[in-house]
C-alpha positions as CSV (number, residue, x, y, z in Angstrom):
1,X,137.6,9.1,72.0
2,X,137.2,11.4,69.3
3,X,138.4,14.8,68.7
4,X,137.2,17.7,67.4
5,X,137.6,17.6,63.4
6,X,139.6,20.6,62.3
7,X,139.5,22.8,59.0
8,X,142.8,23.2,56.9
9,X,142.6,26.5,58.0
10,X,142.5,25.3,61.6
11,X,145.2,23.0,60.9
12,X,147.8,26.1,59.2
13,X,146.8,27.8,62.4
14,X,148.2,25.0,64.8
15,X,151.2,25.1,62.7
16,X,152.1,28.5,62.9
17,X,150.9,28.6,66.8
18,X,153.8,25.9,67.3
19,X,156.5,27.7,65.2
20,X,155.5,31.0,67.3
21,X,154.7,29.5,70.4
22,X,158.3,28.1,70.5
23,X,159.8,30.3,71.4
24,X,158.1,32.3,73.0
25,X,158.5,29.8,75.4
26,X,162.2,29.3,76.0
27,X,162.4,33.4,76.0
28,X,161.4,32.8,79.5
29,X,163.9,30.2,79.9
30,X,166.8,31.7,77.5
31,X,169.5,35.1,77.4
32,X,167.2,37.8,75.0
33,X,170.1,36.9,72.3
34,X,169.4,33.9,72.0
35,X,168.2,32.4,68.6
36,X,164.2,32.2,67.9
37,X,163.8,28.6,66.2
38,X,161.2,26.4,65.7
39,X,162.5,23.3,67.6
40,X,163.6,25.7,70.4
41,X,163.6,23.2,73.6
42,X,160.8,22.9,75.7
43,X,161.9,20.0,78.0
44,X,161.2,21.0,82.1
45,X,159.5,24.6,81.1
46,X,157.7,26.4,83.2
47,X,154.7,27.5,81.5
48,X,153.1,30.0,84.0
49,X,156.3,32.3,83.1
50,X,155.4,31.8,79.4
51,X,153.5,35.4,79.7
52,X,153.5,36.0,75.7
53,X,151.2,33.1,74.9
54,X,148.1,35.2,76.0
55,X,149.3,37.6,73.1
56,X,148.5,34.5,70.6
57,X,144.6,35.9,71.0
58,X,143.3,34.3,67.8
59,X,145.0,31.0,68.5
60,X,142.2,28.4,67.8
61,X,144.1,24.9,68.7
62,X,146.8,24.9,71.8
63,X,148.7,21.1,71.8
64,X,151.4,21.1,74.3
65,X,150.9,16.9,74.7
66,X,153.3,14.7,75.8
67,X,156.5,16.9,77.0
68,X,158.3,17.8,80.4
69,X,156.3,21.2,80.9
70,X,155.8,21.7,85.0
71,X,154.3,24.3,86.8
72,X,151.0,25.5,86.4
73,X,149.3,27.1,83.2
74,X,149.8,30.7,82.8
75,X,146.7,33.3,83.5
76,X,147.1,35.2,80.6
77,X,145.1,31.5,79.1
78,X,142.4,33.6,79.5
79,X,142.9,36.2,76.5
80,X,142.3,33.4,74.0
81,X,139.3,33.8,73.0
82,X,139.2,32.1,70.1
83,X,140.4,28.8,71.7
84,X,138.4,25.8,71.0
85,X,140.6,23.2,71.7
86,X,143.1,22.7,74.9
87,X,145.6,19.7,75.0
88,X,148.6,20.0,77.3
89,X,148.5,16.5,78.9
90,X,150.7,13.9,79.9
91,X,153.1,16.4,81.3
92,X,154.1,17.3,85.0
93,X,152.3,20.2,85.4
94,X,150.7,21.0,89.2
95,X,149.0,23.1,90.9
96,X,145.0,23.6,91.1
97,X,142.5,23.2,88.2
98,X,143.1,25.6,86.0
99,X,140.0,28.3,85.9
100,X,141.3,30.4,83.6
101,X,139.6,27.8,81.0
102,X,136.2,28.8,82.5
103,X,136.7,32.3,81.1
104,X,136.9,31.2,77.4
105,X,133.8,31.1,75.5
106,X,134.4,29.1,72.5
107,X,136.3,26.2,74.5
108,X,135.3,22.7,73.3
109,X,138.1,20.7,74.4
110,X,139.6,20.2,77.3
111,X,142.2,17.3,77.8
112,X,144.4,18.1,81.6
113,X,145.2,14.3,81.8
114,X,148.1,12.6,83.0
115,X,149.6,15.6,85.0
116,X,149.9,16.4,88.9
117,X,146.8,18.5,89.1
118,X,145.3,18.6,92.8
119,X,142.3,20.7,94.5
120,X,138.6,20.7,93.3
121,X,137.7,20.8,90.1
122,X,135.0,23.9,89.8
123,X,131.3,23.0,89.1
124,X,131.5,25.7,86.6
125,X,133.1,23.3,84.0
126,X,130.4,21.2,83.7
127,X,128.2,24.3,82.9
128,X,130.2,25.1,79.8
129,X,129.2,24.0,76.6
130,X,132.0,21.4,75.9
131,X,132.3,18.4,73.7
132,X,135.0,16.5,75.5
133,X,136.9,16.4,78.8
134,X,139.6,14.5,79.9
135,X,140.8,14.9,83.1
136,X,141.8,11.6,84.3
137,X,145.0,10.5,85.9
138,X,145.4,13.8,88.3
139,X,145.3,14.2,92.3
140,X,141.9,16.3,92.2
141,X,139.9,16.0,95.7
142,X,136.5,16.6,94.8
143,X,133.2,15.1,94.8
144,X,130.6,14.6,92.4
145,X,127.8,16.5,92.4
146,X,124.1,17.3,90.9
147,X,126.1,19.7,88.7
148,X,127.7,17.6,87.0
149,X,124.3,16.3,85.0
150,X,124.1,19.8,83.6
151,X,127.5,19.1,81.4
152,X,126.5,18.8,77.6
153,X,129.6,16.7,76.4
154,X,130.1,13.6,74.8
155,X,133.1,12.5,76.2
156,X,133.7,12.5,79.9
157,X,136.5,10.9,81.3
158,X,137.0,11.3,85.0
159,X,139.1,7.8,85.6
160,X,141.8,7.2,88.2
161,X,140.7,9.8,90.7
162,X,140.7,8.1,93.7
163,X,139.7,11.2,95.4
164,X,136.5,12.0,93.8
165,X,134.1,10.7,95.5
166,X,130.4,11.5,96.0
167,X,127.5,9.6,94.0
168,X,126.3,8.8,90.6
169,X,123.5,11.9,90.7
170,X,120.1,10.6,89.9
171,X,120.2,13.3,87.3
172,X,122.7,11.4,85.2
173,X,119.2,10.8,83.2
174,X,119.9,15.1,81.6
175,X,122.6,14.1,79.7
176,X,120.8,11.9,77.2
177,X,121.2,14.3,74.4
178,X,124.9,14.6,73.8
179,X,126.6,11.9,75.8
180,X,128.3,8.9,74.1
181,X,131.3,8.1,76.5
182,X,131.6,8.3,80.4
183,X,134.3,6.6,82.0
184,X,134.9,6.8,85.5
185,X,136.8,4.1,86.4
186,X,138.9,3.5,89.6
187,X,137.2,7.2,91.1
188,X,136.2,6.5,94.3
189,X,132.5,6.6,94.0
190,X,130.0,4.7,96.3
191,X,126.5,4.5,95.5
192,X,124.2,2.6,94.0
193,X,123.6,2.9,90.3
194,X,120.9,5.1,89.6
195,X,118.2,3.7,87.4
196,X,118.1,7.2,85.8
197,X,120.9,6.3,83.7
198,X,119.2,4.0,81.2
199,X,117.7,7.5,80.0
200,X,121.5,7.6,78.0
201,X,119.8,6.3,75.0
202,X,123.1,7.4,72.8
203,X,126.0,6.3,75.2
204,X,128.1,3.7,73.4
205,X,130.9,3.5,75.9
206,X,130.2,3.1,80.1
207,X,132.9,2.5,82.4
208,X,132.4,2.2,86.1
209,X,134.6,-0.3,87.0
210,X,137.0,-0.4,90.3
211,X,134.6,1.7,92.5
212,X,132.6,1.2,95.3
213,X,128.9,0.8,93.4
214,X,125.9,-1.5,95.8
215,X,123.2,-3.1,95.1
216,X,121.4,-4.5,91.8
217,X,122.2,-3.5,88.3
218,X,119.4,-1.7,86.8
219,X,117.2,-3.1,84.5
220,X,117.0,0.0,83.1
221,X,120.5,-0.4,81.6
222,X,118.4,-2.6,78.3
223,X,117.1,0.5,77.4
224,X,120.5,1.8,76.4
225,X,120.3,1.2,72.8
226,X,123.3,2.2,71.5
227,X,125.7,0.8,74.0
228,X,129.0,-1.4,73.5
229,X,130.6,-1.4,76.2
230,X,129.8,-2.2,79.7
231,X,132.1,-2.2,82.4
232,X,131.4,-2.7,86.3
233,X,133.8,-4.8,87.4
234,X,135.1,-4.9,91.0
235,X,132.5,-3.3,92.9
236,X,129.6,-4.8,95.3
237,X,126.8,-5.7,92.9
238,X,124.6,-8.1,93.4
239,X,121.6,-10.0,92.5
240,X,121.2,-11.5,89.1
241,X,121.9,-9.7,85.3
242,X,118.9,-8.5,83.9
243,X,118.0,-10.3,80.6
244,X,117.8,-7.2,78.8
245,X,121.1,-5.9,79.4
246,X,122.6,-8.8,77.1
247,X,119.8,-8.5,74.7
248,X,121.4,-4.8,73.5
249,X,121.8,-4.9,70.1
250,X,125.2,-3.7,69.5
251,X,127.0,-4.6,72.6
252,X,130.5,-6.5,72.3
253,X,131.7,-6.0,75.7
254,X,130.2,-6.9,79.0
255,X,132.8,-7.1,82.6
256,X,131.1,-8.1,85.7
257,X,133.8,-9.6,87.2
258,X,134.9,-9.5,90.8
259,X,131.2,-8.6,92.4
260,X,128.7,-11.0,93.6
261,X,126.3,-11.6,91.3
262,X,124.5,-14.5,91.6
263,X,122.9,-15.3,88.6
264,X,122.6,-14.3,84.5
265,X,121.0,-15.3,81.8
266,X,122.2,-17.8,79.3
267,X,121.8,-14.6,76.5
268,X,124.6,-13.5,78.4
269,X,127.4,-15.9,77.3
270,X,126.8,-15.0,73.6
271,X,127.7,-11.7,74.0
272,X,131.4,-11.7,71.8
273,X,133.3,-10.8,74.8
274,X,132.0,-11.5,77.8
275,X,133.8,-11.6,81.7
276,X,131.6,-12.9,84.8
277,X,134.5,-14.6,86.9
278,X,135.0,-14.3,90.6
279,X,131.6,-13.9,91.3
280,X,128.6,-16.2,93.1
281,X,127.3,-17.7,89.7
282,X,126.5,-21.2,90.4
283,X,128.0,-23.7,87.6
284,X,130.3,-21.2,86.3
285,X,134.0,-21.2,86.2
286,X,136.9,-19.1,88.5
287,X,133.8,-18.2,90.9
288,X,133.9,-16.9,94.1
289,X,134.1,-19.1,97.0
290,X,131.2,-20.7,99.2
291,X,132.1,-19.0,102.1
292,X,132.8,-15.2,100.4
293,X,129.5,-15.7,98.8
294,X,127.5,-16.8,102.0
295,X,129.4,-13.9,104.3
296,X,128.2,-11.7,101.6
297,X,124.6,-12.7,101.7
298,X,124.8,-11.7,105.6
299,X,126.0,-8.2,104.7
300,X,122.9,-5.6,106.1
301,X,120.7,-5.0,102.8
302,X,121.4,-2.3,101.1
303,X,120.1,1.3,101.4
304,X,120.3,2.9,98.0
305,X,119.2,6.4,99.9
306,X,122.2,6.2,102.4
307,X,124.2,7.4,100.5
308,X,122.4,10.8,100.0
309,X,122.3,10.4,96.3
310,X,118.7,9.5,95.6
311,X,116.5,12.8,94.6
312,X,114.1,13.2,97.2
313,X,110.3,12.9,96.7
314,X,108.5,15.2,95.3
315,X,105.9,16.1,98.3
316,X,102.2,14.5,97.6
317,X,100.0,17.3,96.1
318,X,97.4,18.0,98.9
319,X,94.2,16.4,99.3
320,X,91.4,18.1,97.0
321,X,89.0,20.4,99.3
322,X,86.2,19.0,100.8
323,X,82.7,21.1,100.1
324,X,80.2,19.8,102.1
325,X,76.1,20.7,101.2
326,X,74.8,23.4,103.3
327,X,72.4,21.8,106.2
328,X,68.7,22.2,105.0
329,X,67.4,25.7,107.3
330,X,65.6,24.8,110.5
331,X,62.5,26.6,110.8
């Protein structure tokens, strides 16, 4: 997960945002006579009455990571301008997703994760032209959405949202161009896997695991070049593992534990790390049981377009006109 690199310049910046943003902060907590210091503490802050920080309007870099701050962010967020990067997770903050952030232009970072953020998460952040956002490990109720193809990041990490919901779009396919890392582990989604998303020629990292995915594992996953890592673990897939999946060149790291596969291809096994246990691969060790894998095989079939997540067709053009020869006169 790679952050945006930073100038030196960038770097003094962040500095001098810290030793100002300080305290700043406890003046909202502290008497008015009270000392400004650097190392002012910021334990159990409430940052929405942290006013001042929308005065820091060529602030470039905002990390407020890994403290005690609670409450929600303050509006005046949205006089930064200049703010490219936003990191205030692993905190206790709550409250709904923040939408001040939509209002800054230059914003390529967003990391929210590991707080108590609830309520949906606006489609308009997947319309902004971010590199990387992290908001994982929150209570947001939302479902995924058509939308969220239009995102141009190249890290997305929505894991451990139980309440998001919704469908792998058959879209996923736009975001060839700039993504290299979707995680979206343990998020509640049930669908199928669109075959769309072998399009992600440039995705290195993809990590559906502990969802509620059907149905076979697209062949079209071989054609994901540049991929290393391939997790789909605990879900309901089924069939066998296409041959081309474990052909990829550069993967290292293939879990399809805990589904009910039934088959894969010796290639398979000489991937460097490799998981296919508790599934219904004959000859294999720590499988599945005989009778999981036979009340499985007299499930209903699957329905790919139950879910409501398969674009629909394209209506058939209509049928060319018919020009028929004049009768010959009748005389």
């Amino acid at each position: 997960m790679a952050r945006m690199r930073v100038s030196a310049a960038a770097a003094a910046a962040l500095f001098v945002a810290v030793v100002v943003a300080s305290p700043l902060l406890a003046s909202s907590q502290q008497p008015a006579m009270a000392p400004a210091a650097a190392a002012a503490p910021t334990n159990n802050s409430r940052l929405e009455k942290a006013y001042e920080l929308g005065l820091l309007t060529d602030l470039a870099v905002f990390h407020l990571n890994s403290n005690r701050f609670c409450g929600s962010l303050p509006d005046s967020l949205r006089n930064l301008h200049r703010l490219h990067e936003i990191d205030v997770s692993n905190n206790h903050l709550s409250g709904s997703f923040p939408s001040q952030l939509l209002c800054l232009p230059d914003l390529k970072y967003v990391d929210l994760r590991f707080n108590n953020l609830c309520g949906e998460v606006p489609a308009a952040i997947f319309e902004k032209k971010i590199d990387a956002l992290f908001i994982n490990n929150n209570n947001f109720d939302f479902k995924l959405t058509e939308s969220f193809s239009n995102s141009t990041a190249s890290v997305i990490v929505l894991a451990n949202l139980p309440k998001l919901g919704g469908c792998l779009p058959s879209s996923i396919g736009d975001m060839a161009e700039t993504l290299n890392e979707l995680v979206l582990l343990n998020s509640g989604i049930s669908s199928c896997i669109p075959p769309e998303i072998g399009k992600l020629d440039k995705l290195t990292v993809l990590d559906l695991s502990f969802n509620g995915f059907a149905g076979a594992l697209p062949e079209t996953i071989g054609h994901m070049r540049a991929l290393e890592q391939l997790n789909v673990a605990h879900n309901g897939l089924a069939g066998e593992i296409p041959d081309s999946i474990c052909a990829l060149p550069h993967l290292k790291n293939f879990t399809y534990s805990h589904n009910f596969f039934c088959g894969e291809p010796h290639r398979c096994l000489e991937v460097p790390h490799v998981d296919d246990r508790q599934n219904c691969i004959a000859g294999r060790p720590d499988q599945r049981s005989g009778e999981e894998c036979i009340a499985f095989l007299h499930r209903p079939p699957v329905h790919c377009d139950a879910h409501g997540c398969i674009a629909p067709l394209s209506p058939p053009p209509p049928p060319p006109a018919v020009h028929y020869a004049s009768p010959p006169p009748v005389y």
